[in-house]
C-alpha positions, 0 to 999 in steps of 0.5 A, spaced: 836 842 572 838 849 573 840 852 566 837 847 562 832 850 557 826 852 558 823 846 552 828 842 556 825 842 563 818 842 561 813 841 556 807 844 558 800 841 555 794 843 556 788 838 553 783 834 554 778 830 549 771 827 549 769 819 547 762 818 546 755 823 546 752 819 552 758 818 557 761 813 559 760 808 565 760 801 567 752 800 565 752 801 558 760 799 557 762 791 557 767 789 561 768 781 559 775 779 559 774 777 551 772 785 550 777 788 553 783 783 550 780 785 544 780 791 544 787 792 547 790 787 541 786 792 535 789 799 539 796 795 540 797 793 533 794 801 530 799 804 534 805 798 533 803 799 525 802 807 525 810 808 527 808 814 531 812 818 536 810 819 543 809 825 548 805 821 554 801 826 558 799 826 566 793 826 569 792 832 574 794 833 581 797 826 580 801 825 586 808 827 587 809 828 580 805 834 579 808 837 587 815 835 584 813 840 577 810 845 580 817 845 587 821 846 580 818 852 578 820 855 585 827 852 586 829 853 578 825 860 576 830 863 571 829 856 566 821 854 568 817 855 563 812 862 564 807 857 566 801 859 571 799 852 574 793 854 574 790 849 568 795 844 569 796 838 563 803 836 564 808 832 559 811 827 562 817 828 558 818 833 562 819 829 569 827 826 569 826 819 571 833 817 570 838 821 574 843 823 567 837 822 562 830 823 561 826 816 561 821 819 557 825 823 551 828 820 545 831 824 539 828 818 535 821 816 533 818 811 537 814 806 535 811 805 541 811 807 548 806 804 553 804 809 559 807 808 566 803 804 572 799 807 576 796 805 582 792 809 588 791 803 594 787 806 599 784 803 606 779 807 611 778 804 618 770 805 620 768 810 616 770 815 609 776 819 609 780 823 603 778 826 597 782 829 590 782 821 588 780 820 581 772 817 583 773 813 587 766 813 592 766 815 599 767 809 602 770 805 608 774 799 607 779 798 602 779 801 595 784 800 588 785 805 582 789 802 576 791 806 571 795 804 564 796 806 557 798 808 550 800 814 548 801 816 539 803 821 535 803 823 528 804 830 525 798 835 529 796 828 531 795 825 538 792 819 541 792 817 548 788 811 551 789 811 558 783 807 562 782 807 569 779 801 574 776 802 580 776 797 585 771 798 592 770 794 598 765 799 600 764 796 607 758 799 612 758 805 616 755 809 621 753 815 617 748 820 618 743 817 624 735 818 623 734 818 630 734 826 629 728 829 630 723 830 624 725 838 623 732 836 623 731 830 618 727 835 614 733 840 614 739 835 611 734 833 606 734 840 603 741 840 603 742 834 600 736 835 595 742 840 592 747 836 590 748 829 588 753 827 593 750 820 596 754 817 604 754 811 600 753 807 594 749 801 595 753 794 594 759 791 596 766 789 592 764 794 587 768 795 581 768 800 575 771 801 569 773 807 565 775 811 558 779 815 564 785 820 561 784 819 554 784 824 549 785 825 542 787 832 539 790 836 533 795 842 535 796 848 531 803 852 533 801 854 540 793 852 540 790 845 541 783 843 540 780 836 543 776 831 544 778 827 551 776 825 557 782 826 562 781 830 568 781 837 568 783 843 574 783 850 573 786 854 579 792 854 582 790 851 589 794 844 592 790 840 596 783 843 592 779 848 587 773 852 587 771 849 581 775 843 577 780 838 581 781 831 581 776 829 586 770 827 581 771 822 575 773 825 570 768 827 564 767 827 557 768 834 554 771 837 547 777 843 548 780 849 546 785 851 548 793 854 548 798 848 550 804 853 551 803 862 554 801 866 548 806 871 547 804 880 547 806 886 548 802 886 554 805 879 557 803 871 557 796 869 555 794 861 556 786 859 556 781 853 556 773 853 553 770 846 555 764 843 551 762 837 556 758 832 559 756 830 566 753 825 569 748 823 575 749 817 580 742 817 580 743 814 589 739 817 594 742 821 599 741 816 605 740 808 606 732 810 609 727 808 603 722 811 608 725 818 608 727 817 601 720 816 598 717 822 604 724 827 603 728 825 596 726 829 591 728 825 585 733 827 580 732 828 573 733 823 568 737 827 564 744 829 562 746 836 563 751 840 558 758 844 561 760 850 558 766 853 561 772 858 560 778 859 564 783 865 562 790 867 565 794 873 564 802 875 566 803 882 566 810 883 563 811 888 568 810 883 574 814 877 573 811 872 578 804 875 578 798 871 574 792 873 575 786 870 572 777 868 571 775 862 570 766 862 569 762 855 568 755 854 567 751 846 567 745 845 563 739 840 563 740 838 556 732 838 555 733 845 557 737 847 551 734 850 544 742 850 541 742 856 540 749 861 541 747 863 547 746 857 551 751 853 548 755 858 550 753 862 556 760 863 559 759 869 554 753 873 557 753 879 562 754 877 569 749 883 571 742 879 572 739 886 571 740 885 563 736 879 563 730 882 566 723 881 562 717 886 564 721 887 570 722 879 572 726 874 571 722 869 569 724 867 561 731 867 563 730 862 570 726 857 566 733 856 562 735 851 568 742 854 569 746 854 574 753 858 574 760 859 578 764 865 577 771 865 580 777 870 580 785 867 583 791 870 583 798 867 584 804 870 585 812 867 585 816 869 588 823 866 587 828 870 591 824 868 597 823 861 594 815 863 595 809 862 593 802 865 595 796 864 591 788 866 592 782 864 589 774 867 591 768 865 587 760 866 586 755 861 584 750 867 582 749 873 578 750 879 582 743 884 580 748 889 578 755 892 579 752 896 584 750 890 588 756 885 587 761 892 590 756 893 596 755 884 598 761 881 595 760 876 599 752 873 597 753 865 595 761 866 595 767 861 596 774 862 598 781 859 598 787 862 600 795 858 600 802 858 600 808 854 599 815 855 602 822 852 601 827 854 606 833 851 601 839 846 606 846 847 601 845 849 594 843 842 591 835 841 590 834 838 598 830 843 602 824 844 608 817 845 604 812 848 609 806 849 605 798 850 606 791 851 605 785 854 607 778 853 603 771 856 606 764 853 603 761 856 608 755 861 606 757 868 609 752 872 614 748 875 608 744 870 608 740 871 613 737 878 610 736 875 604 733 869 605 726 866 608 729 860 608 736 859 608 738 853 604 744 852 599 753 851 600 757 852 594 757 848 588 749 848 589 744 853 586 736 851 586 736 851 578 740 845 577 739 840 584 745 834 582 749 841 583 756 841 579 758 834 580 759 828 575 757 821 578 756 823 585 762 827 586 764 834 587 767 838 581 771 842 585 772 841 594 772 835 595 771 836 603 764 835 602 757 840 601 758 847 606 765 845 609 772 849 611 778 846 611 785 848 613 791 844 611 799 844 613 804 841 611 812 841 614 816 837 610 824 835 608 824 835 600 830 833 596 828 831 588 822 826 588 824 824 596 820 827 601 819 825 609 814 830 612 808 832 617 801 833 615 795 836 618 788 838 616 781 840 620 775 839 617 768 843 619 763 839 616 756 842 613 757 847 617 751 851 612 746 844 614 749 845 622 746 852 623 740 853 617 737 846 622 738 849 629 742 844 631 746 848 636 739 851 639 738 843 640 745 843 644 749 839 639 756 841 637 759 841 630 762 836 627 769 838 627 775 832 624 781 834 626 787 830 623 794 829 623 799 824 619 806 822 616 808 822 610 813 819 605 815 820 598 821 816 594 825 814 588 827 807 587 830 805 580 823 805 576 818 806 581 815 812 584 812 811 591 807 816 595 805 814 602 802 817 607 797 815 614 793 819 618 789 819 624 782 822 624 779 824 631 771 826 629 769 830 634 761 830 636 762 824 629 755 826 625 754 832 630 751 826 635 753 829 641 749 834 645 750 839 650 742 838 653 744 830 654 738 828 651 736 821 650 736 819 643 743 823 642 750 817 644 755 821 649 760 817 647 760 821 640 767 822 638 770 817 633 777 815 631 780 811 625 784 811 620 785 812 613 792 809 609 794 811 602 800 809 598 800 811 590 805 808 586 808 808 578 812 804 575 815 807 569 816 800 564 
């Protein structure tokens, strides 16, 4: 591939769209098999009518393939594309399925074109593992996703309809014990009184059925605007991201965006505004109804409002060097009076002195609105076959720039990783060592400036489902206050990989020292993992596979120091978890 222009090799697109003013789910969207057949026939025959030519796009984080762009960018600097990796929404003809031709690229205009099978297949054993799945529900047992499509294109004009199933055996499991003590219950309610992010989803063989990756959306040179519901990621993270990944399901939003850098005297531009939609699961956080009905505050039955803005910039001095801010703010939609200001908060100050009303806040607070700031930076470098990328949040204002200087650090996320090929000859095989660290854990400062400690990324008081869409974190997948590191080391050649990976997870490390658990001598709850991985090309399928063993050490932080009675000594947990994601390129 090397040589080959930068149209050529890839096609970056950055887009995304909306479908409907109330959402979608399984509750108010019929799923007989006459309707969706319908439905299926009508869409088939306007494509098959319309004569349109195809340029299908790919969800994001999709496994392999989107490992497979961004390993191109690194190994074929000279004739990639200037792109960020930051907002990834990708063109499928920029992958090579054949080895002298591109399945996807044709001269000619097609009449139609169906968008390859995808399929996640997903087995836990014992209890919930894994994230960065498209909304598949925290559950033990087997799990499907399924997804398929038609792509249509005419002039500016673009069409996608790319719905999604999903399939869940949702099997019971040990989860978090009542038979803490009542200050302790008391603690994991107000944690969880935050965020909507239920251990379970009541049901068993459950099954749902989305709009998915769809979109519509016109371009202009350089800029789209849409209207979709495709899943979005902002920042250059691998395995996560501070504030948009493909771990919840994706929503409805209209966009407006570049689909290529924007060219200056001063270097590369490339940006997103979101207008969106989220949804809650409206679950309670454990299946005790006792504790529910006394600790649960319940959710509001309303929809909130997403507003969001990410921004990149390459220097033209700095080849390799991006740097960039994304801001997010959610809303309760009965809070917003449609004016400027709240349809677009990402545009205000980020000093709350600037808000202040006969020296209080209180006007501005009563807007219920919940932000996340973060700054990332990543930085290529392609003789070394390296890259290094950062990412550091905030979920609230600072009171100044004083303030913000002297405590950086208050209501902060971190991210931080790397990937590094050492290349074996002068083809495309190579070792991939690559790795990532993610801390949600609330730093030190909060004893000194709270009474009561209460609150982990992805969480603020005004907004109590916390940004998340059905039940799902935006963002970290790895649960509410956790830190995870993850190493990989691996053997690469083209789209075959046969590797290693390694991931250890603090689990609620915030819920763990706010309730006093180590004071009562209980340990953390620390899973460490260790796995195989497998990724290779035979004729039209693409496979990527890989099981992992999770040792769950003090599993629930049910062991105790103090050997207390209501606490099980044998409290570490191991299991299993398997997935296996495939395409199939028809």
């Amino acid at each position: 591939m090397v040589g080959m222009g930068k149209k050529k090799i890839f096609n970056l697109r950055i887009s995304s769209y909306m479908l409907s003013s109330n959402g979608i789910s399984l509750k108010n969207l019929k799923t007989s098999p006459t309707f969706c057949f319908k439905f299926l026939f009508s869409f088939f025959s306007f494509l098959f009518v319309s004569g349109l030519s195809f340029a299908q796009k790919l969800q994001v984080g999709a496994p392999l393939l989107e490992e497979y762009l961004r390993r191109q960018q690194i190994l074929n600097s000279d004739s990639f594309p200037n792109y960020s990796f930051s907002n990834r929404q990708f063109y499928l003809e920029s992958i090579p399925i054949n080895e002298d031709t591109n399945y996807f690229k044709s001269e000619k205009k097609l009449n139609f074109k169906v968008l390859p099978f995808f399929s996640t297949v997903r087995f836990n054993d014992k209890r919930p593992f894994g994230w960065g799945d498209y909304g598949m529900i925290n559950a033990n047992g087997l799990q499907n996703y399924l997804s398929t499509g038609f792509f249509s294109k005419l002039g500016s004009f673009s069409i996608q309809f790319q719905p999604e199933l999903f399939y869940s055996q949702n099997k019971d499991f040990q989860g978090f014990s009542r038979d803490f003590s009542d200050d302790i219950l008391w603690w994991i309610y107000r944690f969880s009184n935050l965020i909507d992010n239920p251990e379970r989803i009541p049901g068993s063989h459950l099954t749902k059925l989305t709009l998915g990756q769809s979109f519509v959306s016109y371009k202009f040179k350089k800029i789209e605007i849409a209207v979709s519901n495709r899943s979005i990621w902002w920042g250059p993270g691998q395995w996560n991201s501070l504030t948009f990944s493909n771990n919840a399901r994706s929503f409805p939003h209209i966009s407006f965006n570049t689909v290529e850098p924007l060219k200056s005297f001063l270097g590369d531009f490339e940006f997103q505004i979101i207008l969106g939609k989220l949804r809650s699961s409206f679950v309670e956080p454990f299946p005790y109804d006792d504790l529910n009905a006394l600790l649960f505050i319940p959710f509001e039955n309303d929809w909130r409002y997403l507003n969001g803005m990410t921004f990149s910039y390459q220097p033209k001095w700095i080849p390799g060097l991006y740097l960039g801010l994304s801001r997010t703010f959610q809303q309760y939609s009965i809070d917003n009076s449609g004016s400027f200001s709240d349809i677009f908060p990402i545009f205000e100050a980020f000093q709350k002195e600037r808000f202040f009303v006969d020296d209080n806040t209180v006007i501005y607070d009563g807007k219920r609105q919940d932000q996340q700031a973060v700054l990332f930076t990543r930085y290529l470098i392609p003789k070394a076959y390296l890259e290094l990328y950062f990412e550091f949040g905030r979920r609230d204002h600072a009171l100044n720039w004083r303030e913000m200087i002297l405590n950086p650090d208050h209501a902060r996320a971190y991210q931080l990783g790397f990937k590094k090929l050492i290349k074996l000859g002068n083809d495309e095989k190579a070792i991939q060592l690559r790795g990532e660290i993610t801390h949600q854990q609330e730093s030190v400062s909060r004893y000194i400036r709270y009474d009561l400690p209460g609150g982990s990324w992805h969480t603020h008081g005004s907004v109590l489902t916390g940004n998340t869409n059905f039940g799902k974190s935006l963002g970290v997948g790895t649960g509410l206050g956790a830190n995870s590191q993850s190493f990989e080391i691996s053997l690469v050649n083209n789209f075959n990989k046969l590797g290693i990976l390694l991931q250890r997870i603090e689990n609620n490390q915030d819920f763990y020292y706010a309730s006093g658990l180590k004071n009562y001598g209980n340990n953390p709850w620390i899973d460490l993992s260790g796995g195989v991985l497998a990724d290779f090309k035979q004729g039209n399928f693409l496979i990527s596979s890989k099981i992992q063993i999770i040792n769950g050490i003090n599993y629930q932080w049910q062991f105790s120091n103090l050997n207390m009675s209501e606490f099980p000594k044998n409290s570490n947990l191991i299991s299993m978890h398997v997935q296996s994601s495939f395409y199939y390129f028809f």
